[in-house]
N, C-alpha and C positions, 0 to 999 in steps of 0.2 A: 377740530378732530382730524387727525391723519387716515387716509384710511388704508386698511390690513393691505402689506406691499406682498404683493406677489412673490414667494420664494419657490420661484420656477426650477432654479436649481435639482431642489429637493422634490417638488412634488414633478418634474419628470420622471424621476427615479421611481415613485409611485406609482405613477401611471404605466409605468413600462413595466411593474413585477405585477400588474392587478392579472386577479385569477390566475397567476401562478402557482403553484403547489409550496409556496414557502413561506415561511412564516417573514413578515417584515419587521425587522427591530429597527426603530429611530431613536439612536442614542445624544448625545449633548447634552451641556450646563443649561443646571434651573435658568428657565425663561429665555432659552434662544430663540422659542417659535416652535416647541414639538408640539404644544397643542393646536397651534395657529395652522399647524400645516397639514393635521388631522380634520381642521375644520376645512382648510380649502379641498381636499380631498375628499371631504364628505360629501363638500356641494356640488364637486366634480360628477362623485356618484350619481346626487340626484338630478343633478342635468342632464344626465346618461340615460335617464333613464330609470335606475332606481328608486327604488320605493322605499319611505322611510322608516317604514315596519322591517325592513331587511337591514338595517343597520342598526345595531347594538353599540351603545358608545358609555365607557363606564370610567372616570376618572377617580384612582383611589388616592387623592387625596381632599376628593369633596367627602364631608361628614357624612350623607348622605348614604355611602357606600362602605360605610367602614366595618360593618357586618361580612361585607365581601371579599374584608382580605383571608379571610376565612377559606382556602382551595375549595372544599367543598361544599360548603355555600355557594360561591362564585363559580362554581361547575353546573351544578342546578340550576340554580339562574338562569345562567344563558343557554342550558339545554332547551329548558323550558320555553325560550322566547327565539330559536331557531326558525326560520320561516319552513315554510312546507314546500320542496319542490322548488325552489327557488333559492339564488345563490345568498347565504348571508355574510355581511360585513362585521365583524367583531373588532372594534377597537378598544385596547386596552392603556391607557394614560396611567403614565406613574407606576407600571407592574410591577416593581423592586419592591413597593409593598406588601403584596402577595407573601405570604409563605408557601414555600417550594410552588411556585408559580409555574416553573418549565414544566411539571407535569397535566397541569391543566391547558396552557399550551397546546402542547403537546395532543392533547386530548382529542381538542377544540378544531387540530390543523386535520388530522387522521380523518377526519370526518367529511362524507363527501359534501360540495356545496358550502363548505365555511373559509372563508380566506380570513387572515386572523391580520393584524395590526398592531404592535405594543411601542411604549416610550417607555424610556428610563433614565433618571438623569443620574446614574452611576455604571460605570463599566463591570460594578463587579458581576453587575447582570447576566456579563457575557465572559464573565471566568473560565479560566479554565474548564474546571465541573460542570457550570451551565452548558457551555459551548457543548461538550462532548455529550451532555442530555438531547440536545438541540440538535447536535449534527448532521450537517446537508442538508439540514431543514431551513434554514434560515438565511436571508439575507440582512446585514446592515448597512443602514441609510446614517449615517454619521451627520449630525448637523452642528454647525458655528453658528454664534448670534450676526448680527446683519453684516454682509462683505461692503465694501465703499459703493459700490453700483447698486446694491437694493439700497444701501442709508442715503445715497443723492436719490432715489426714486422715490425714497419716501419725504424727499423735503420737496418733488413736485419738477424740481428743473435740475439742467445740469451749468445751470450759471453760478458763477464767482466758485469753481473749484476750490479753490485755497481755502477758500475761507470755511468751507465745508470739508474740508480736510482735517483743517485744525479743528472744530466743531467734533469730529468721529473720534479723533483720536484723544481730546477732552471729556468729552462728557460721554463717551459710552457708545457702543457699536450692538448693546440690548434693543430689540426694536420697540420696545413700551418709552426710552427714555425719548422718541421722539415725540411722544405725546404731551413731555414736560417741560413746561419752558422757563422757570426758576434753576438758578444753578444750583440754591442749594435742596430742592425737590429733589434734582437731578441726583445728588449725592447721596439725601436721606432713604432713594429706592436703590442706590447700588449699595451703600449700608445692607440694606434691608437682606440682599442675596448673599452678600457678603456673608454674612451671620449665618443665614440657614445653610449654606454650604457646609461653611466652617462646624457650628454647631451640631446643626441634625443630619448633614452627610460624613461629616468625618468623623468629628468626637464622639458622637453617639454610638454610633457604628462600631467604630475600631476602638472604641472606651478608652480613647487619648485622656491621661491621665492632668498630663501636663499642657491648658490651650495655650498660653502664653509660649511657650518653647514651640510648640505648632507655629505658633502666627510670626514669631521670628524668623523660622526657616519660610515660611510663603514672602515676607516681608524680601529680604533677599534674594529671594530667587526674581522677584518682581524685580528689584533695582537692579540687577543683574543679567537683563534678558539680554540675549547675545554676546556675553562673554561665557568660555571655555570652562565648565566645572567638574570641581572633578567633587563625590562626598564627603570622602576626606576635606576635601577645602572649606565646604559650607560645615563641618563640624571644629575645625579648628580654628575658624573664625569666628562660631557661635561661645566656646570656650573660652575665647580670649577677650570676647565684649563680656564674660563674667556670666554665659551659660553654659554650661560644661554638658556638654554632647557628644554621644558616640556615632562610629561610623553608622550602625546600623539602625540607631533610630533616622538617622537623617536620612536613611535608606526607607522605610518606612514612611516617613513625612510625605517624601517625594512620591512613593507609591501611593498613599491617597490620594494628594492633588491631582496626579493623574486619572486615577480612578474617576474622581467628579470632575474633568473633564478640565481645573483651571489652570492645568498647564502642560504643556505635550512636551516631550524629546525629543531630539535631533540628533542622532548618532551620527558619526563621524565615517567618511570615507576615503580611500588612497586612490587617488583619479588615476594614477601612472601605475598604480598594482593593481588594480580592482579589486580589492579586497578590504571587508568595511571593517571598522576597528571598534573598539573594544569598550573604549577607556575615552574621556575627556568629552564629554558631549557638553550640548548646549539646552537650552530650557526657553521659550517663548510660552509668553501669558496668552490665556485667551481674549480681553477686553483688555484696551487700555484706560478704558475709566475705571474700573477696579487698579490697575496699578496707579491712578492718580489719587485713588482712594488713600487706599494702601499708605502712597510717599508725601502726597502733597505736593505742591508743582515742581518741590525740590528733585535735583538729577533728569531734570529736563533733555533727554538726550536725542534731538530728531532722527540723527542716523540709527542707531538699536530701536528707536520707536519703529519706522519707518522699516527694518530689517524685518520685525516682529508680525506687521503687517503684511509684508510680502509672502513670509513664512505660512501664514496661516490662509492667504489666496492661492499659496500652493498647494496647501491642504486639501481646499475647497475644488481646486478642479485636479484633485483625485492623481495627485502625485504623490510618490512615497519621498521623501525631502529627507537631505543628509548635508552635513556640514561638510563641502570637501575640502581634501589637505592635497599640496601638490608641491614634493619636493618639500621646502621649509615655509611654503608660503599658503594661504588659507583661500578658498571660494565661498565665499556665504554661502550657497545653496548649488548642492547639486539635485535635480529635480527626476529621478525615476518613472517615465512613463512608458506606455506600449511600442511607442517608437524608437526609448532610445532614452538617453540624457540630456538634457537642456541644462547648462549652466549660467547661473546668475550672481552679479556681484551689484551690491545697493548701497548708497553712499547721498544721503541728502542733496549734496551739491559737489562738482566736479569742476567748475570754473575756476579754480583756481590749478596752474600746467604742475605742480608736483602733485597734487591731489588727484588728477588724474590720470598721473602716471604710474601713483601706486595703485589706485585700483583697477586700471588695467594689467596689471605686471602678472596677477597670478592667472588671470585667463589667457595670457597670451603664454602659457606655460602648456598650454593642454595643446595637441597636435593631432586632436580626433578632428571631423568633418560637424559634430553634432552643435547644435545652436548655441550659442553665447551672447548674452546679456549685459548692459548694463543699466541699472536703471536709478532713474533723479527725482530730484523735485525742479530740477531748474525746469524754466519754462522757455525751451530751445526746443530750436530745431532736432530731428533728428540726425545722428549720425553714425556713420561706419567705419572702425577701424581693423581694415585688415577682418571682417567676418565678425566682430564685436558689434554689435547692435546696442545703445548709446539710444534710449529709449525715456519717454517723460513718462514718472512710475503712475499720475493721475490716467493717466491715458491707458495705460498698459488694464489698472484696474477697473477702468469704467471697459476694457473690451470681450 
């Protein structure tokens, strides 16, 4: 049995907004760990100090509570079971079940002595129209399933990297699939979210008429992670394999999977104009065992695997990430933080001198003082060219 790896990450973030006046949303894909990090936060509590009569904890999608997606049911409730005089903890798992939930919320936060808690594993949560119900009220706690440094923490040591490399980016960066040690276990629980995403977050939902034309457009975006798309492209390619697509459903498609969280954008930036554009972004999965799902070993690509990955550790420590262009030549990632820009260019292996010349060529285009990257799989030394930092990407991620 593994036991629950600490997603310190996220539950700083918690500890840093406890008893603050805002409601905290933890949003993420089914099964990254929103309930797991509501449980370490609970014990948090009660190590603190608290008492377990002051923490309300109601998952709606246990049967048990399905009276309560009811607003006003679910308001009484926990009026009822508020402590006296004393601070209480309300957490709410799964609130997208709710109907009009933001006003119970809402309620719940108003009131003195209630600090509130919810998970969702849909953004449409935090729509438009929720958001503005919610506003200034709330903070979001954004969560991915396991980054490379909790999944080597949860196998115990950080020996034989590689081989735990290829491990994460096989069989699944979910942190229940370390608990499985059959591959095809492994496959039949990423099956398993695969469907309820697809099925009960999207189609049901958005009463997608057509799954099949759904799962084609996820299917390609998958095998495509890291090349340039533009909608158009992914509808005249759907068309021409003999499903006839328009732009604006594929516009649609895409805006689900974003919504449930299985794949994000990366809009495009002009490094020498500063001005971010428009048109041709890019698409990164969130798991790469769902994309193995998905293709099957076929289109095996370590460099876009490995892009994909980097992509989403830049996510996690809370950079806004844009594909930059500079001149006619491309930066994988330019990285948005408080300080400033960080650029980074990622390339499986660099040992061979033209391979390393093209991926130096476009950062050596930038003429800012801000940091620059490159990062490998090779297992070299470090090096520096000219203010390029030439970095091994195992290392970068375990820091």
């Amino acid at each position: 049995m593994v036991e629950t790896i600490a997603r310190d990450l996220y539950l700083n973030q918690l500890k840093a907004f406890k008893d603050k006046k805002l409601i905290k949303v933890i949003t993420g894909i089914r099964r990254c760990g929103k309930s797991t990090l509501l449980d370490l936060f609970g014990q948090y509590l009660l190590d603190s100090g608290v008492s377990e009569a002051q923490i309300i904890r109601i998952n709606f999608e246990d049967y048990d509570y399905i009276d309560l997606r009811d607003p006003k049911k679910l308001y009484q409730y926990v009026k009822k079971r508020l402590a006296s005089k004393r601070k209480t903890y309300v957490f709410f798992d799964e609130i997208q079940h709710v109907t009009d939930f933001p006003d119970v919320v809402n309620s719940l936060h108003i009131k003195p002595n209630v600090d509130v808690y919810v998970t969702g594993s849909n953004a449409y949560m935090l729509s438009h129209e929720i958001a503005t119900l919610m506003s200034g009220r709330y903070v979001e706690i954004a969560m991915l399933p396991l980054s490379f440094k909790e999944y080597v923490a949860g196998t115990g040591s950080r020996t034989n990297l590689s081989r735990k490399y290829a491990d994460y980016i096989s069989f699944s960066s979910f942190p229940y699939v370390l608990e499985i040690e059959a591959e095809p276990e492994r496959l039949d629980y990423l099956n398993g979210i695969y469907s309820t995403i697809v099925l009960k977050d999207i189609v049901s939902r958005n009463k997608v008429a057509d799954v099949t034309m759904l799962e084609s457009v996820i299917r390609f975006v998958a095998d495509n992670i890291g090349n340039i798309l533009s909608t158009k492209r992914i509808a005249d390619t759907m068309t021409s394999a003999g499903r006839k697509m328009d732009v604006k459903t594929v516009e649609k498609f895409l805006s689900y999977l974003q919504e449930s969280f299985v794949i994000y954008r990366a809009d495009r930036y002009n490094i020498k104009g500063m001005q971010y554009l428009k048109t041709l972004e890019k698409y990164y999965l969130v798991d790469m065992g769902l994309r193995r799902l998905l293709l099957g070993s076929r289109n095996f690509d370590a460099g876009r695997i490995l892009e994909n990955i980097v992509y989403l550790e830049l996510i996690r420590r809370k950079k806004k990430v844009y594909v930059g262009k500079v001149d006619n030549l491309e930066v994988d990632f330019v990285a948005m933080g408080t300080e400033g820009p960080a650029y980074y260019q990622v390339a499986a292996t660099v040992r061979d001198e033209a391979t390393l010349k093209r991926e130096l060529a476009s950062l050596q285009k930038i003429n800012d003082q801000y940091p620059k990257y490159l990062l490998t799989l090779d297992e070299d030394p470090d090096a520096d060219y000219n203010g390029i930092r030439r970095i091994n990407v195992l290392q970068w991620l375990l820091a």
